[in-house]
C-alpha positions as a Markdown table, in Angstrom:
| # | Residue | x | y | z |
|---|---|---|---|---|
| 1 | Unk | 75.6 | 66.1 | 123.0 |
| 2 | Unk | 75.1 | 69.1 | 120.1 |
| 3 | Unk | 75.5 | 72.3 | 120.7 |
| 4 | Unk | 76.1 | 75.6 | 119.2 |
| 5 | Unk | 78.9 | 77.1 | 118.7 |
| 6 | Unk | 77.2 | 80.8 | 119.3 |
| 7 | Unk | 76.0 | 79.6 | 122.7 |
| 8 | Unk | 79.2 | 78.4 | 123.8 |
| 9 | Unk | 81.3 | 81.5 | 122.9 |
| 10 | Unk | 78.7 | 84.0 | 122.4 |
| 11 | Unk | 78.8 | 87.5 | 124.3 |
| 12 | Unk | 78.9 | 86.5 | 128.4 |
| 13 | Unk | 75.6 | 87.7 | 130.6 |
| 14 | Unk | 77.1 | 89.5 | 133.1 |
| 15 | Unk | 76.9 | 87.0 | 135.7 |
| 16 | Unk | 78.5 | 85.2 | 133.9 |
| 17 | Unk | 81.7 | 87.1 | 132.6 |
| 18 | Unk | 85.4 | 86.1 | 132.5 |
| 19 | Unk | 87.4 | 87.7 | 135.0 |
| 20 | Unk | 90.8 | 87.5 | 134.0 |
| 21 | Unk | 93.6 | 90.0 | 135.9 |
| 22 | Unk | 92.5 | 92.9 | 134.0 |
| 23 | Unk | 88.9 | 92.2 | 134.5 |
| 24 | Unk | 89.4 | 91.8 | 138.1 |
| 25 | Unk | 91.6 | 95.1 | 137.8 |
| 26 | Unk | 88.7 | 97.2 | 136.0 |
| 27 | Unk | 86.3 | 96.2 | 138.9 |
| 28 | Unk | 87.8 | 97.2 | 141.7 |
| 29 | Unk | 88.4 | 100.9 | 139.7 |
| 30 | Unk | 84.4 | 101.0 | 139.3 |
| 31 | Unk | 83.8 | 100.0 | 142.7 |
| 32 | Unk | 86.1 | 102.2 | 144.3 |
| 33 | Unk | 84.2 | 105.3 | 145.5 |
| 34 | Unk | 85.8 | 108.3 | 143.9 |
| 35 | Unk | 83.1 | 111.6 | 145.3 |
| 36 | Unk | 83.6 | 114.6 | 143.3 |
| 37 | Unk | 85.9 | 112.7 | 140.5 |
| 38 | Unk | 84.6 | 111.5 | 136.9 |
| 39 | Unk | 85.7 | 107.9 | 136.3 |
| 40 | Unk | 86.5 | 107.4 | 132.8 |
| 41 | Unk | 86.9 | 103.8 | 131.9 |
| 42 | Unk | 89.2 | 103.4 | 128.5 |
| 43 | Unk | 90.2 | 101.0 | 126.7 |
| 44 | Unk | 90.7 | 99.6 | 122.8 |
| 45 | Unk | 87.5 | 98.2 | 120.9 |
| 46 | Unk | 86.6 | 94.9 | 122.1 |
| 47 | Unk | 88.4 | 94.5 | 124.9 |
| 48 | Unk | 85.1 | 94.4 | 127.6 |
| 49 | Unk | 84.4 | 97.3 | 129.1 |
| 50 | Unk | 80.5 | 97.1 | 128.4 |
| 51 | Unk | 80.3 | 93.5 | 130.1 |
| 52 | Unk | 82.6 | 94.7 | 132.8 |
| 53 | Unk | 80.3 | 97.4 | 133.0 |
| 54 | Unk | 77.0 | 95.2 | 132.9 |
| 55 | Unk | 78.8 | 93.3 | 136.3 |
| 56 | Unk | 79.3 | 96.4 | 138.2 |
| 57 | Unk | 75.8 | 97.3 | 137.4 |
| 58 | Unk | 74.1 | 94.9 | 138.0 |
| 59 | Unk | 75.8 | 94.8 | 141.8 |
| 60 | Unk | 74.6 | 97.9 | 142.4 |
| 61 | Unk | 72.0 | 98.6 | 145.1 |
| 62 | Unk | 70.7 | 101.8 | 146.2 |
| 63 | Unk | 71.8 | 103.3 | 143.1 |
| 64 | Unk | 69.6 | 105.0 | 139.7 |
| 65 | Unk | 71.6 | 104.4 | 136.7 |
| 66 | Unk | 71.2 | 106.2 | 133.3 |
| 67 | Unk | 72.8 | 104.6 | 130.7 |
| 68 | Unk | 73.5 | 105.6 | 127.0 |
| 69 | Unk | 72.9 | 103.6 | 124.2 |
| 70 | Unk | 73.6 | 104.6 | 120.3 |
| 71 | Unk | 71.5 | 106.8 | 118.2 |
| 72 | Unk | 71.5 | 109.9 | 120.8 |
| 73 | Unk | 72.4 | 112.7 | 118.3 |
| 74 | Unk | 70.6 | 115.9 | 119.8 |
| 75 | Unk | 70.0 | 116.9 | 123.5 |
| 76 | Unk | 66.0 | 116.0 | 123.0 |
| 77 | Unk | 66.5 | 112.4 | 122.1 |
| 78 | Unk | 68.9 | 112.1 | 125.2 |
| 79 | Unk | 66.2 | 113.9 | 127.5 |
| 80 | Unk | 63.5 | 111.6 | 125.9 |
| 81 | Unk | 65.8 | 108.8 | 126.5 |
| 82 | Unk | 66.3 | 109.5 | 129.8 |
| 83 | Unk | 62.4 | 110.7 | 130.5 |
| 84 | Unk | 61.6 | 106.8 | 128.8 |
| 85 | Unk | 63.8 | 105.4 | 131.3 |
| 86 | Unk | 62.2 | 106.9 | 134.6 |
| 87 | Unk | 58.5 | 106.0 | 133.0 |
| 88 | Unk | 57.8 | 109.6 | 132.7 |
| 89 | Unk | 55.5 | 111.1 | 130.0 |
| 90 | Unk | 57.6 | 114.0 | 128.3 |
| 91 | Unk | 56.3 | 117.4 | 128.8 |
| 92 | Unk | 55.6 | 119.7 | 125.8 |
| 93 | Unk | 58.3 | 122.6 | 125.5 |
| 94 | Unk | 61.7 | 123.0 | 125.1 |
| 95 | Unk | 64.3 | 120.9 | 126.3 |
| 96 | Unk | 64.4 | 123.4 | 129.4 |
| 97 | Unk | 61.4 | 122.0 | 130.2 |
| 98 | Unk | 62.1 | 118.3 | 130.0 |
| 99 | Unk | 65.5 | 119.0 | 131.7 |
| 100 | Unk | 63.5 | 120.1 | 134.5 |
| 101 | Unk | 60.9 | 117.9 | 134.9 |
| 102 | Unk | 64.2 | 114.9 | 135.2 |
| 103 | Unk | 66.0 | 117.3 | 137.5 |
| 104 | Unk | 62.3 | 116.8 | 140.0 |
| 105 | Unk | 62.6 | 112.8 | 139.1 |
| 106 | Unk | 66.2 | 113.2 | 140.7 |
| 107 | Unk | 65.1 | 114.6 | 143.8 |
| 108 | Unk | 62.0 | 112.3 | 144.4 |
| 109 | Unk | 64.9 | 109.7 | 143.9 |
| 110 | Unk | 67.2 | 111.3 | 146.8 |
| 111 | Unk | 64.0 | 111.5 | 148.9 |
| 112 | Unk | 63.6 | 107.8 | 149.2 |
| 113 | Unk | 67.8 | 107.3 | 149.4 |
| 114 | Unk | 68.5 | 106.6 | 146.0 |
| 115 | Unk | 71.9 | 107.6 | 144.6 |
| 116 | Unk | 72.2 | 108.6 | 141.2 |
| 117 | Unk | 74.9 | 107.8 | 138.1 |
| 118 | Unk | 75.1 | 108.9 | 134.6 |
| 119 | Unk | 76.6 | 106.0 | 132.2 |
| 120 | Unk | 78.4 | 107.2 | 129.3 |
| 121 | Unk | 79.0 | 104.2 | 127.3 |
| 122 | Unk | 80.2 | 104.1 | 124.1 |
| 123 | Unk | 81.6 | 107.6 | 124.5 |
| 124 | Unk | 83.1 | 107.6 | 121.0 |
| 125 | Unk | 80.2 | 107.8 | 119.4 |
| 126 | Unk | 78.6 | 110.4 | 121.4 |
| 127 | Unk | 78.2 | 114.0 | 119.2 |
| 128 | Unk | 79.1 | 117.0 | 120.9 |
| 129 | Unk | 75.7 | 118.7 | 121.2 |
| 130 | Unk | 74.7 | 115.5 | 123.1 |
| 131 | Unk | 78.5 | 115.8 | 125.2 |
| 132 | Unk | 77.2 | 119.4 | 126.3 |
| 133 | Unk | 73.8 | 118.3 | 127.7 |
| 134 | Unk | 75.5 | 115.5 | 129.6 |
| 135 | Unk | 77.9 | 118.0 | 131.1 |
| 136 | Unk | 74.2 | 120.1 | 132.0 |
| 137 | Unk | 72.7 | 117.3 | 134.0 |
| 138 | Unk | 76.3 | 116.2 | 135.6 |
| 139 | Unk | 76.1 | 119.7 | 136.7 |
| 140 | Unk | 72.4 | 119.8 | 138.4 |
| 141 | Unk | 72.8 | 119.6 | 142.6 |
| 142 | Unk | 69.3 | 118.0 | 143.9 |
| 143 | Unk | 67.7 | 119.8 | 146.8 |
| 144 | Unk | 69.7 | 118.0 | 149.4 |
| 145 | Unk | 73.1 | 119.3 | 148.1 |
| 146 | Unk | 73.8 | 115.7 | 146.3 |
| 147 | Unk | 75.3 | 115.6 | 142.7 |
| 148 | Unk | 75.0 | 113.3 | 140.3 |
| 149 | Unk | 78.0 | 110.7 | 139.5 |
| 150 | Unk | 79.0 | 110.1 | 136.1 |
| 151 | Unk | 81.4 | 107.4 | 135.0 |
| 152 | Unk | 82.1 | 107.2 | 131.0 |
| 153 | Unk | 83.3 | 104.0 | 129.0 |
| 154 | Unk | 85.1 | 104.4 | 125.4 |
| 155 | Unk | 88.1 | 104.1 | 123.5 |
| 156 | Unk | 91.2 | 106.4 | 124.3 |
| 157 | Unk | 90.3 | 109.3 | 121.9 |
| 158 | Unk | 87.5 | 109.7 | 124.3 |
| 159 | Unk | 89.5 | 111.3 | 127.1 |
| 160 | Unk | 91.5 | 113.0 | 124.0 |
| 161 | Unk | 88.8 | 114.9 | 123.6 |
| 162 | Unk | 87.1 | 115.8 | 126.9 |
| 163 | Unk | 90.0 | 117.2 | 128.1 |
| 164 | Unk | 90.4 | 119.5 | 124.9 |
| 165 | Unk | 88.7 | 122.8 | 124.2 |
| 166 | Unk | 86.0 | 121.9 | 122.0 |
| 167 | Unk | 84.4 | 119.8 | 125.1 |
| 168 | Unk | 83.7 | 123.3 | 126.6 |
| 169 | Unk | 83.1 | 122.7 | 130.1 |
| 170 | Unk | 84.0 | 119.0 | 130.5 |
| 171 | Unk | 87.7 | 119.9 | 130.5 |
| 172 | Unk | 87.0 | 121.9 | 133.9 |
| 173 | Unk | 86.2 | 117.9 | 135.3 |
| 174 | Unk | 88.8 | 115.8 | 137.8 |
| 175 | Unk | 88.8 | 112.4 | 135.8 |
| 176 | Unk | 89.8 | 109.3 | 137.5 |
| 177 | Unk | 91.2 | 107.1 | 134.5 |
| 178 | Unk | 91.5 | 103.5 | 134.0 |
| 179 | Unk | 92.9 | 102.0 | 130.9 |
| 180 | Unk | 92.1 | 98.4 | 129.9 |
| 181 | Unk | 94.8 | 96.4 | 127.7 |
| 182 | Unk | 93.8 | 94.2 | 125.2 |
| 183 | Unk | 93.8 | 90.3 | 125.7 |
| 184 | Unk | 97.1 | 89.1 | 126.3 |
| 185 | Unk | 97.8 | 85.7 | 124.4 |
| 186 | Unk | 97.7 | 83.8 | 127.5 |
| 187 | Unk | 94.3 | 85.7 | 128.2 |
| 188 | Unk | 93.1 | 84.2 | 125.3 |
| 189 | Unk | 94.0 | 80.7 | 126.3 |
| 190 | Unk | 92.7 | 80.5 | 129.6 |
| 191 | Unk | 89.1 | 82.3 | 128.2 |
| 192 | Unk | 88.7 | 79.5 | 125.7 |
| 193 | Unk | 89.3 | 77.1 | 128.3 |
| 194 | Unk | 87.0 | 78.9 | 130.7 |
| 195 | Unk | 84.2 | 79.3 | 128.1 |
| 196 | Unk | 84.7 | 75.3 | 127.4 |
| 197 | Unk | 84.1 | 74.5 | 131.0 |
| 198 | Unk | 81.3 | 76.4 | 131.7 |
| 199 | Unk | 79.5 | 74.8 | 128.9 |
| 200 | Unk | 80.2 | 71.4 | 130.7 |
| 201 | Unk | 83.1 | 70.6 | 127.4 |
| 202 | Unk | 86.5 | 69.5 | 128.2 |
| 203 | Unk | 88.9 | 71.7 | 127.4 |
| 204 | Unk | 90.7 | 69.1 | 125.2 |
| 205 | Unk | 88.1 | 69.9 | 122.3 |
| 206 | Unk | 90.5 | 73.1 | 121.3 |
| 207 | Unk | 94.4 | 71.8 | 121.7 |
| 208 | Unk | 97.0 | 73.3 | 123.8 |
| 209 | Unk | 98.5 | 74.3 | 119.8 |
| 210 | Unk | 95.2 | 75.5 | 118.8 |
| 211 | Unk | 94.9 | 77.9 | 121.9 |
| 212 | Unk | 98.2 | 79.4 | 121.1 |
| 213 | Unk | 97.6 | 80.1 | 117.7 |
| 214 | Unk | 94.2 | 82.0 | 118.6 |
| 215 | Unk | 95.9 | 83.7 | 120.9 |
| 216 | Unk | 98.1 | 85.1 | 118.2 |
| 217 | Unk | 95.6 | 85.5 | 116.0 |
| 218 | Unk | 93.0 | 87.4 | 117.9 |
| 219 | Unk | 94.8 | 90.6 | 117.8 |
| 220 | Unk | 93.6 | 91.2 | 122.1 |
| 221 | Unk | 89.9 | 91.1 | 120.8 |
| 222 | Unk | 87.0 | 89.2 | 122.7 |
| 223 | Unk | 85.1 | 89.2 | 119.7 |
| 224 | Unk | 87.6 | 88.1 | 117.3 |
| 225 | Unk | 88.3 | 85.3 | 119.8 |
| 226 | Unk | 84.8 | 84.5 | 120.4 |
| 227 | Unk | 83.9 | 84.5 | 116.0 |
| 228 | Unk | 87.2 | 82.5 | 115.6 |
| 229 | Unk | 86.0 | 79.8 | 118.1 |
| 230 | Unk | 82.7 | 79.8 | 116.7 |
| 231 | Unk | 84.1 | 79.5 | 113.1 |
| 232 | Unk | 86.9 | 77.0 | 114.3 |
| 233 | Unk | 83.6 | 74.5 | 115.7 |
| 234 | Unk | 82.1 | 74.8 | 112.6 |
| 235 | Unk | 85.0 | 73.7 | 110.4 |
| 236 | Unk | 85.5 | 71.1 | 113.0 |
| 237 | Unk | 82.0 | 69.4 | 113.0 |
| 238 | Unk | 81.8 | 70.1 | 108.5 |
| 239 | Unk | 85.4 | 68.0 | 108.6 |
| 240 | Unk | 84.0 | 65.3 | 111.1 |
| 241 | Unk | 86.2 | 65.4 | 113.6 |
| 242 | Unk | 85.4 | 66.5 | 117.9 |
| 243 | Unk | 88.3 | 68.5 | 118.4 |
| 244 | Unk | 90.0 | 72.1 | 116.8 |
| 245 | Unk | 94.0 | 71.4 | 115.7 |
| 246 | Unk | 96.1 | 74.5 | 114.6 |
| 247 | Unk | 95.2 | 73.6 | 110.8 |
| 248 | Unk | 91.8 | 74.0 | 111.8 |
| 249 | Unk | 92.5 | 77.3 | 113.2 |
| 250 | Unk | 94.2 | 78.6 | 110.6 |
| 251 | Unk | 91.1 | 77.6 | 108.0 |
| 252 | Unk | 88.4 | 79.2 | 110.3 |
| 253 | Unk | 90.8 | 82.5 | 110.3 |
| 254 | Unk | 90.9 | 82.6 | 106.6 |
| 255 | Unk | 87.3 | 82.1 | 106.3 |
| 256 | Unk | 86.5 | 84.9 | 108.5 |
| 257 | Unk | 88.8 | 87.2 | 106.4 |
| 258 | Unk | 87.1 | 86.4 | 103.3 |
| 259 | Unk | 83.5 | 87.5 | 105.5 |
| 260 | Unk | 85.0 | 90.7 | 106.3 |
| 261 | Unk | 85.5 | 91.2 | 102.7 |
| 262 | Unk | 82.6 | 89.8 | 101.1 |
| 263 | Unk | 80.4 | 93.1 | 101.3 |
| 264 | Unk | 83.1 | 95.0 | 100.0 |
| 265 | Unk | 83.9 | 93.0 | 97.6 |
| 266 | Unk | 80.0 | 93.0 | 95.8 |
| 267 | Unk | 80.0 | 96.2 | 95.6 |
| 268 | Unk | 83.5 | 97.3 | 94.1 |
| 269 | Unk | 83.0 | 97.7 | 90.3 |
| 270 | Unk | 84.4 | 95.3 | 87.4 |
| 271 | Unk | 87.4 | 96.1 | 86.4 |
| 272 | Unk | 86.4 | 97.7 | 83.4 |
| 273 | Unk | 85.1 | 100.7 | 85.7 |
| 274 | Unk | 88.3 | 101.2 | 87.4 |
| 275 | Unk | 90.0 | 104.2 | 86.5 |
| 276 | Unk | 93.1 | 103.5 | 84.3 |
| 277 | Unk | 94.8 | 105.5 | 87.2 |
| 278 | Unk | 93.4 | 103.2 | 89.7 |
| 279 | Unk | 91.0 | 103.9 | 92.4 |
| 280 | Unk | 90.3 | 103.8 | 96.3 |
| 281 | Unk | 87.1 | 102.4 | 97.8 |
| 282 | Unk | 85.1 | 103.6 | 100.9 |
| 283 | Unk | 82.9 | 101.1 | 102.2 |
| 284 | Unk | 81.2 | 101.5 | 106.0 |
| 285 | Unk | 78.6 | 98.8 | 107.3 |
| 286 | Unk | 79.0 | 96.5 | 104.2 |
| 287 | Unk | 77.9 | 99.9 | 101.5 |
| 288 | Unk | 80.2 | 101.7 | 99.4 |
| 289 | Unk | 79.8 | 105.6 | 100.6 |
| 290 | Unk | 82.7 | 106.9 | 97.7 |
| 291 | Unk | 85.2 | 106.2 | 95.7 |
| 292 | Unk | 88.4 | 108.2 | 95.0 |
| 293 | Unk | 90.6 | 108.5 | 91.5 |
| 294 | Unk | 94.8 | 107.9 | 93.6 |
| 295 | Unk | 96.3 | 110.5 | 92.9 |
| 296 | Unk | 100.1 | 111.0 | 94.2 |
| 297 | Unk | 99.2 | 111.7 | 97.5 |
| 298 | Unk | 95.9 | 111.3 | 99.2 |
| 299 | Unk | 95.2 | 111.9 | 102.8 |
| 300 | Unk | 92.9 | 110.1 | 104.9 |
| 301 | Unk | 91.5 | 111.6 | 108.1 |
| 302 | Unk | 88.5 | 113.0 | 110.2 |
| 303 | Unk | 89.0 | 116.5 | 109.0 |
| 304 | Unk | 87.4 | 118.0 | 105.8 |
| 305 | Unk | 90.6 | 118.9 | 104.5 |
| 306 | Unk | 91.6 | 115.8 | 103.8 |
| 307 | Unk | 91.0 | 114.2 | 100.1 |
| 308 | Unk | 89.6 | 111.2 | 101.9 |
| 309 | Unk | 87.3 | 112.3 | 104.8 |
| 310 | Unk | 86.5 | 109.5 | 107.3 |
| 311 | Unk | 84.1 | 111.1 | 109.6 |
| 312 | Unk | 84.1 | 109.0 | 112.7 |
| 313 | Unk | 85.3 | 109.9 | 116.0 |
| 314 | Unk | 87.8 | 106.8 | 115.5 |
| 315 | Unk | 89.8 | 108.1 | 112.9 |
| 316 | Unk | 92.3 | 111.1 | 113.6 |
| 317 | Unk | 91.8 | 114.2 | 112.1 |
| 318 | Unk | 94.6 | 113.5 | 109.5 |
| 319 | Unk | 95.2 | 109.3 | 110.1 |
| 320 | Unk | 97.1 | 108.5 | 107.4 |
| 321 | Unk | 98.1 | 108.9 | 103.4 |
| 322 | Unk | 98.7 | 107.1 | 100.3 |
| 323 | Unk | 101.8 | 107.9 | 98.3 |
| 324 | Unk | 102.9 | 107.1 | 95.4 |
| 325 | Unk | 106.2 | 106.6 | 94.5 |
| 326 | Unk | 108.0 | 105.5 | 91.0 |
| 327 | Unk | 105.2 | 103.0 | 90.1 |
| 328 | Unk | 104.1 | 101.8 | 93.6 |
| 329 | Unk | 101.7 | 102.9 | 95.9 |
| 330 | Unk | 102.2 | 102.8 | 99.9 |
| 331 | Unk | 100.1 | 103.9 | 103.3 |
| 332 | Unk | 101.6 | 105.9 | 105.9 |
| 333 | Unk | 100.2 | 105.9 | 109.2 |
| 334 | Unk | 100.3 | 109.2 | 110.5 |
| 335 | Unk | 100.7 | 109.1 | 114.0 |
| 336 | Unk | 97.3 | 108.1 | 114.2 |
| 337 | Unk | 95.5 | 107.2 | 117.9 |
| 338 | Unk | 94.0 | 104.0 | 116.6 |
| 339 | Unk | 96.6 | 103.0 | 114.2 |
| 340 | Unk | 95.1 | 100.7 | 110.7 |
| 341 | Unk | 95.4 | 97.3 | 109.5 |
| 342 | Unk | 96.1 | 95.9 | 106.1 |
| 343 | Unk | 94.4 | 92.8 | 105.4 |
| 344 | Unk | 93.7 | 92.3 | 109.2 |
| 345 | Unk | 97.4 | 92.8 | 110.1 |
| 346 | Unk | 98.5 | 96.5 | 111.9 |
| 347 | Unk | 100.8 | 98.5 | 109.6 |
| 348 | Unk | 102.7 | 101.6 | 110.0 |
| 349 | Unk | 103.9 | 101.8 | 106.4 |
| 350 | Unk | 103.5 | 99.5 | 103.9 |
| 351 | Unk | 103.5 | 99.0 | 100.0 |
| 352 | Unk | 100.3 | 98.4 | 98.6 |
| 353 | Unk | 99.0 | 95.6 | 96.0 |
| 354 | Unk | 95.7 | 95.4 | 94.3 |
| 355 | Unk | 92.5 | 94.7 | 95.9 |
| 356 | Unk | 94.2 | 94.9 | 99.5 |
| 357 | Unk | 91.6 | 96.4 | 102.5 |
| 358 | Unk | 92.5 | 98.9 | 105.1 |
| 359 | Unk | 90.8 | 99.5 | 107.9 |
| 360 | Unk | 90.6 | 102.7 | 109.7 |
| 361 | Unk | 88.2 | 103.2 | 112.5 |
| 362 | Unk | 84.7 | 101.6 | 110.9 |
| 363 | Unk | 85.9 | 102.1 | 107.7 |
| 364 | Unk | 87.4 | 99.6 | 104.9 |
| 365 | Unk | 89.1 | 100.8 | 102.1 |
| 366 | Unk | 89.9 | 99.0 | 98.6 |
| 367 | Unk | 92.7 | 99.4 | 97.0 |
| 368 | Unk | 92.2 | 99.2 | 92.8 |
| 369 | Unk | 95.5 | 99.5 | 91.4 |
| 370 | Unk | 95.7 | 100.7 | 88.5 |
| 371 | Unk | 97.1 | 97.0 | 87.0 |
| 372 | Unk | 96.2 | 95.8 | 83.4 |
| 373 | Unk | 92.4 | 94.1 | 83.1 |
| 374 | Unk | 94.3 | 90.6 | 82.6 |
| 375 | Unk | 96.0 | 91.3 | 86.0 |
| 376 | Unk | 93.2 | 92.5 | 88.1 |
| 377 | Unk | 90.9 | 89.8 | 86.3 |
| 378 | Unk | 92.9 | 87.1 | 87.8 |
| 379 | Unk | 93.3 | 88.7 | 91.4 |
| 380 | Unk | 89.1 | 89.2 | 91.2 |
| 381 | Unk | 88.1 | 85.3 | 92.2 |
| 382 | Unk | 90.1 | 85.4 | 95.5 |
| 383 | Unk | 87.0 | 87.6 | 97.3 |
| 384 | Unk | 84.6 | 84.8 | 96.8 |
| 385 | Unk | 81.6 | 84.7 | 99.5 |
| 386 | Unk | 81.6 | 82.5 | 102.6 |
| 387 | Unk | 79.3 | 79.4 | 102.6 |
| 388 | Unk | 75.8 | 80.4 | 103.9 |
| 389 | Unk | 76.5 | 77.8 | 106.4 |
| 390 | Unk | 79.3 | 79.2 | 108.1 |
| 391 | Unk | 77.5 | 82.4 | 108.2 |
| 392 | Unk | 74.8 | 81.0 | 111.0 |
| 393 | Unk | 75.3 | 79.1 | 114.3 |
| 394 | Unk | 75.3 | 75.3 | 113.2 |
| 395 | Unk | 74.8 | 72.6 | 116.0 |
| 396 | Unk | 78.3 | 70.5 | 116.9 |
| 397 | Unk | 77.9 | 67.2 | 117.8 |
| 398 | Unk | 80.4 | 66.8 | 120.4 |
């Protein structure tokens, strides 16, 4: 039988998601009617909360749903959005004037029984002009006295700031909060075993070993487990073999480091044009946005003060710095909400070597040191790309 090893641990439909304790847990908060209380539903990138919100969803009856998606900057492409959704064709005006011609939609909705719900998904990434015409329409009362329910989805900085003063009126809202933990190493092993059966495999084709190790390795991330299982197939079927072993494992890992890397690693400059003094490099999406001469200290953060500036509702206004001291160079984390990584592995504090990546929030940073061109020359060959092959589902002949 061949199959691919996207299909079998690709992103679950939502009838057909994993419901593991905190799953279950998550559910029952959505379901649970709360009147006159925002829900807010938090929890750590990739740990489900938009399948677990796809489930309750798509269960509900009775009920007009709005959700967000990315790329609402400004209150008119929400109100478009939103207008789009309801098949309505946008008046001309101001966004007064769309505002009200949704707010008529809302109560020809209650007129026929329909309940309405705002979805805020995502709410990291939502600006604050567009936090501030959400907050406008959570506010609007229909005709019949009903208001609109909202229930938002994000990371924890989320409710950091809606309950601070630059979120204006959304800090006056009762918030109903549920916090989702990331996969739990046993999670991980019953989800691979899960995901096996339900794709009619035995769950012998990953070892008891193998399931372990992921679990370990995953870092309480559903997409890092589901890319590790797809890479861990692959290396299986290019080696010949029908089942995944730790060693296995621990290839398919490595591979997917150097894939994390690989855009980076085009795009930083020969060593010849790297500072003497060393430098930093900021890549986001795979581009370099800047570079930075290190200096003996450089902060890193979300505010324009900083010598690094990370703008990205992930990253704390001042996340972390780089220090030198004597001849070495180290990162700090400052206290940060969502912490960094070092070569995929969460640091606090820790000395830095040449060519190692950070990542804070969406963002990967180089490290150049400022080594001779012999030592950096021979450091240069470890980023190499990934084989196009492993970069595209393959068929596994199982």
């Amino acid at each position: 039988m061949a199959l691919s090893p996207a299909k079998i641990f690709g992103r679950p439909t939502a009838d057909r998601i994993w419901r593991g304790p905190a799953q279950r847990g998550a559910l029952a908060f959505l379901e649970e009617p709360a009147p006159g209380v925002t829900k807010l539903l938090l929890g750590p990138r990739s740990c489900g909360k938009s399948t677990i919100l796809d489930r309750y969803l798509a269960d509900l009856e009775d009920k007009i749903y709005f959700r967000s998606r990315d790329g609402w900057h400004s209150p008119t492409e929400l109100l478009l959005a939103l207008l789009e959704s309801a098949e309505l064709n946008p008046v001309t005006g101001s966004d007064d004037d769309r505002r009200e011609q949704f707010f008529c939609y809302l109560n020809e909705e209650r007129d026929v029984g329909n309940d309405l719900l705002f979805v805020i998904d995502g709410a990291e990434q939502v600006t604050s002009a567009v936090w501030l015409e959400f907050c406008k329409l959570a506010a609007l009362v229909c005709d019949d006295g009903y208001q609109p329910e909202v229930l938002i989805s994000g990371q924890p900085q989320a409710y950091e700031y809606l309950t601070s003063p630059m979120a204006r009126d959304w800090n006056n809202h009762q918030f109903a909060v549920h916090r989702i933990p990331p996969l739990e190493s046993l999670d991980v092993c019953v989800y691979i075993k899960e995901r096996l059966n339900s794709a009619g495999l035995p769950e012998a084709v990953f070892s008891p070993p193998s399931r372990v190790l992921m679990g370990k390795l995953a870092g309480g991330s559903f997409v890092t487990t589901n890319l590790l299982c797809q890479m861990s197939l692959i290396t299986a079927r290019q080696r010949g073999v029908t089942f995944v072993d730790e060693e296995i494992v621990k290839v398919a890992y490595a591979e997917l480091g150097k894939g994390q890397e690989q855009a980076v690693a085009r795009e930083i400059p020969s060593v010849n044009e790297i500072g003497e003094d060393g430098e930093l490099f900021v890549s986001l999406n795979g581009k370099l946005v800047s570079r930075h001469d290190l200096a003996d200290e450089l902060l890193l953060g979300r505010g324009g003060s900083n010598q690094v500036s990370l703008h990205s509702a992930e990253v704390s206004r001042r996340h972390a710095t780089i220090v030198k001291a004597d001849s070495d160079f180290y990162i700090e984390d400052l206290g940060s909400i969502n912490g960094l990584t070092v070569n995929g592995e969460l640091a606090t504090r820790r000395k830095l070597v040449d060519r190692d990546v950070i990542t804070i929030g969406p963002f990967q940073l180089t490290f150049a040191a400022p080594a001779s061109a012999e030592e950096q020359s021979e450091r240069l060959p470890q980023l190499r790309v990934i084989k196009e092959e492993a970069a595209n589902p393959l068929e596994l002949g199982l």
